[in-house]
C-alpha positions in Angstrom: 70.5 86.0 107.5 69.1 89.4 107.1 70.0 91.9 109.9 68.5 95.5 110.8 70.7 98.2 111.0 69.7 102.2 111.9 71.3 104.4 109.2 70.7 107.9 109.8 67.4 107.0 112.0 66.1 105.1 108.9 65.4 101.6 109.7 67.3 99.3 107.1 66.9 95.6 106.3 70.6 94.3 105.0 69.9 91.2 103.0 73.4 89.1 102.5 74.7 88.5 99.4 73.9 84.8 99.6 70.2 83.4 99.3 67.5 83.1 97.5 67.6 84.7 94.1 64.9 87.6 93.8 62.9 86.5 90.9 59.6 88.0 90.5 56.7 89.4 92.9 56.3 86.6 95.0 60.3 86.6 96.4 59.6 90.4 96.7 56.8 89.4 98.9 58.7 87.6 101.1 61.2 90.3 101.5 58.7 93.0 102.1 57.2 90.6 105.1 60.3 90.0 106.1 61.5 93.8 106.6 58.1 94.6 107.3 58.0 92.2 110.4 61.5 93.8 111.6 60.0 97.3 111.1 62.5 98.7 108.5 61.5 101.0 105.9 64.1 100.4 103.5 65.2 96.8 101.9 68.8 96.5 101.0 69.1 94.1 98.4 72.9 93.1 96.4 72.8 93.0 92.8 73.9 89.4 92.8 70.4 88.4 94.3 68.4 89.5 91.4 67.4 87.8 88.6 69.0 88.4 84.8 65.2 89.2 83.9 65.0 92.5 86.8 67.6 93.7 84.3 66.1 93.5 80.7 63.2 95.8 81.4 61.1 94.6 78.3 60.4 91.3 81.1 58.6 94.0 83.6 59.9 91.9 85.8 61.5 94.8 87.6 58.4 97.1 86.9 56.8 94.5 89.3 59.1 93.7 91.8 58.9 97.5 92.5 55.4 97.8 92.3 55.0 95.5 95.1 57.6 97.5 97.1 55.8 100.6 96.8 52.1 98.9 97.6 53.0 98.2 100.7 55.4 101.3 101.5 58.3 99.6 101.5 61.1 101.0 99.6 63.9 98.8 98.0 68.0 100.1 97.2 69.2 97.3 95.1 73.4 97.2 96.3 76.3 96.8 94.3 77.7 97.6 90.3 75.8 97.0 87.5 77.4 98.7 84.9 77.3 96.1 82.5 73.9 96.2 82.8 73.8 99.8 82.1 76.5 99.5 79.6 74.3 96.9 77.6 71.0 98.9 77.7 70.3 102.5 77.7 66.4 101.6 78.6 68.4 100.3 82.2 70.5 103.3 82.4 68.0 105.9 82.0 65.3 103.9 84.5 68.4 104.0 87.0 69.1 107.2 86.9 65.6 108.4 87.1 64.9 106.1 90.1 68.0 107.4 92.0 66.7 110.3 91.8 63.7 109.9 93.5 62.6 108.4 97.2 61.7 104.4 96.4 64.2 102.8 94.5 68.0 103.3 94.4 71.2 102.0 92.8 74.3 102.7 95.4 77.3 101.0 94.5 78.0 100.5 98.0 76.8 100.8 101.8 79.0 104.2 101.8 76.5 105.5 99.0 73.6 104.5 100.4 74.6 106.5 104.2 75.4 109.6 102.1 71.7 109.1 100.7 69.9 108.4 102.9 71.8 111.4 105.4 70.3 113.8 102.7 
């Protein structure tokens, strides 16, 4: 069960680790209704709950999911360590680190991260 959580004043949707795997547009639809409904700005998403595809970047599968997120002004931090995804694709690791460093999609390896982030 997802919960809401107030980090810094930013409304954040924390999605468990278990559930439905985040496969293309129309999970990412769900997820933006979901923290939509709750009134959260930000989706919190663990690694785990993505599909293989989000990571090979050729499959645009992430170009998508994010896509979505940002039509309807949602943003999304996907949670956890995917270094062997980086490690295996230097597309990955440069689309990482430029979306870290802007305001609608992040990579924190942990909820620690993401409070120092989002405190900025």
């Amino acid at each position: 069960m997802s919960t809401l959580e107030r980090i810094h004043d930013v409304p954040v949707l924390l999605c468990p680790a278990e559930g439905e795997t985040v496969a293309g547009e129309r999970e990412a639809l769900d997820l933006i209704g979901d923290a939509s409904y709750q009134g959260a700005e930000w989706v919190v998403l663990p690694a785990e709950r993505l599909g293989a595809d989000f990571f090979r970047l050729r499959t645009r599968v992430a170009g998508d999911i994010v896509q979505k997120f940002a039509n309807y002004g949602m943003r999304l931090a996907v949670l956890g360590d995917i270094s062997a995804h980086t490690e295996a694709s230097a597309a990955l690791r440069d689309f990482v680190r430029e979306s870290d460093r802007g305001r609608q999609l992040w990579f924190p390896v942990d909820l620690d991260d993401l409070r120092a982030r989002l405190a900025s």
